[in-house]
PyMOL CGO cylinders between C-alpha atoms (Angstrom):
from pymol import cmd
from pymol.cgo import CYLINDER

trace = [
    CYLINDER, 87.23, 66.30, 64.15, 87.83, 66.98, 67.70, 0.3, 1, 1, 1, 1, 1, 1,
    CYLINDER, 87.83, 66.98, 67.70, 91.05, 65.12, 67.81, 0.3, 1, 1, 1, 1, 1, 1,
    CYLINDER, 91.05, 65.12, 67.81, 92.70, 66.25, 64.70, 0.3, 1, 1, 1, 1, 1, 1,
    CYLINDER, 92.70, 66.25, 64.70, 91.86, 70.14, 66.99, 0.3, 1, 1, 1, 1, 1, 1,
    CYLINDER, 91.86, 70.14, 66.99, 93.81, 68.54, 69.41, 0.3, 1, 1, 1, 1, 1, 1,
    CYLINDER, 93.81, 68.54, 69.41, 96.55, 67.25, 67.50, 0.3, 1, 1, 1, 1, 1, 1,
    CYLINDER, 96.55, 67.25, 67.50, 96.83, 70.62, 65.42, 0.3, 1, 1, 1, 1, 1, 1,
    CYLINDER, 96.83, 70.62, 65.42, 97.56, 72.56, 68.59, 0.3, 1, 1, 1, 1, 1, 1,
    CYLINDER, 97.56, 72.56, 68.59, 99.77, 69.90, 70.31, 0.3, 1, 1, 1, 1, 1, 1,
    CYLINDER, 99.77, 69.90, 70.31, 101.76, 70.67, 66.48, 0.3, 1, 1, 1, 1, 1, 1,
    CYLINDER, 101.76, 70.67, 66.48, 101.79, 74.40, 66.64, 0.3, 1, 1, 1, 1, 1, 1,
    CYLINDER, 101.79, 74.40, 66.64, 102.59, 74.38, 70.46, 0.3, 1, 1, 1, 1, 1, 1,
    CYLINDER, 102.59, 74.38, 70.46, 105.60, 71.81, 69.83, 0.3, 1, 1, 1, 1, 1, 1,
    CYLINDER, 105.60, 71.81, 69.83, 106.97, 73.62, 66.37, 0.3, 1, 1, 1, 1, 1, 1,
    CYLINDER, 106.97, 73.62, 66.37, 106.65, 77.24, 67.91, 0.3, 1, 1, 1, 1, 1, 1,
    CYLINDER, 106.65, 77.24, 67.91, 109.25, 75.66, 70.97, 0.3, 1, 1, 1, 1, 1, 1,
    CYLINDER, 109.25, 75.66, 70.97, 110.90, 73.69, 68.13, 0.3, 1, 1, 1, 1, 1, 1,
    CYLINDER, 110.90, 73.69, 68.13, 111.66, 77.46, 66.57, 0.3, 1, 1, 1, 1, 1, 1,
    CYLINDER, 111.66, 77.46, 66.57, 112.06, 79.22, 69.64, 0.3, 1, 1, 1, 1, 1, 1,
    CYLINDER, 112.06, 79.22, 69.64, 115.27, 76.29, 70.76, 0.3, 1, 1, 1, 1, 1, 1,
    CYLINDER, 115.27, 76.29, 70.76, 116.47, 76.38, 67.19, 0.3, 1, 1, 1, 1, 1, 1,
    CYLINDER, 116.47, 76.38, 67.19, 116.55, 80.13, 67.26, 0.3, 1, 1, 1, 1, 1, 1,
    CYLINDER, 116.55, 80.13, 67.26, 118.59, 80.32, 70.69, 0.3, 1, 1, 1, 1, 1, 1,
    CYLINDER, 118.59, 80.32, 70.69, 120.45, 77.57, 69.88, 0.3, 1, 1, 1, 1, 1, 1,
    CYLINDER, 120.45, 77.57, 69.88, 121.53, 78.86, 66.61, 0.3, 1, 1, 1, 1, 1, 1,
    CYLINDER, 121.53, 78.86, 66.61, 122.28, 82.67, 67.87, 0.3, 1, 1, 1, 1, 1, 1,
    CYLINDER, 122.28, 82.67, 67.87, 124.42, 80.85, 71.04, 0.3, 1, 1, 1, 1, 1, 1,
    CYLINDER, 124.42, 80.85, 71.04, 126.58, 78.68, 68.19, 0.3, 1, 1, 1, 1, 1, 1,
    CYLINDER, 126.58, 78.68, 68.19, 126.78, 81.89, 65.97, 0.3, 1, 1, 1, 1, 1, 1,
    CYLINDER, 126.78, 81.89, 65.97, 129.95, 83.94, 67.47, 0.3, 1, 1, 1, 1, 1, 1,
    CYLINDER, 129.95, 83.94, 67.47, 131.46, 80.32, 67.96, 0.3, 1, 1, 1, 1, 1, 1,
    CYLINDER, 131.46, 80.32, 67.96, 131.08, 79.50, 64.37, 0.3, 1, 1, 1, 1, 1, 1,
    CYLINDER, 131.08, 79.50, 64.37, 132.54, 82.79, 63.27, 0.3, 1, 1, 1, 1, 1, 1,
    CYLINDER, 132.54, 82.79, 63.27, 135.66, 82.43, 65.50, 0.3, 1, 1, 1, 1, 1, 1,
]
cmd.load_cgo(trace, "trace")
């Protein structure tokens, strides 16, 4: 039980700076895309 803790957070940790690189990745390509 301990481990799958451990492994939840490690997941929400590495999706929530997944997201936050998509996100800024995505708004930096936007004006690029449009032009």
């Amino acid at each position: 039980m301990k481990m799958g803790q451990r492994l939840l957070v490690f997941a929400l940790k590495a999706s929530k700076r997944f997201a936050e690189a998509f996100l800024s990745l995505r708004h930096g390509q936007a004006p690029n895309m449009q032009s």
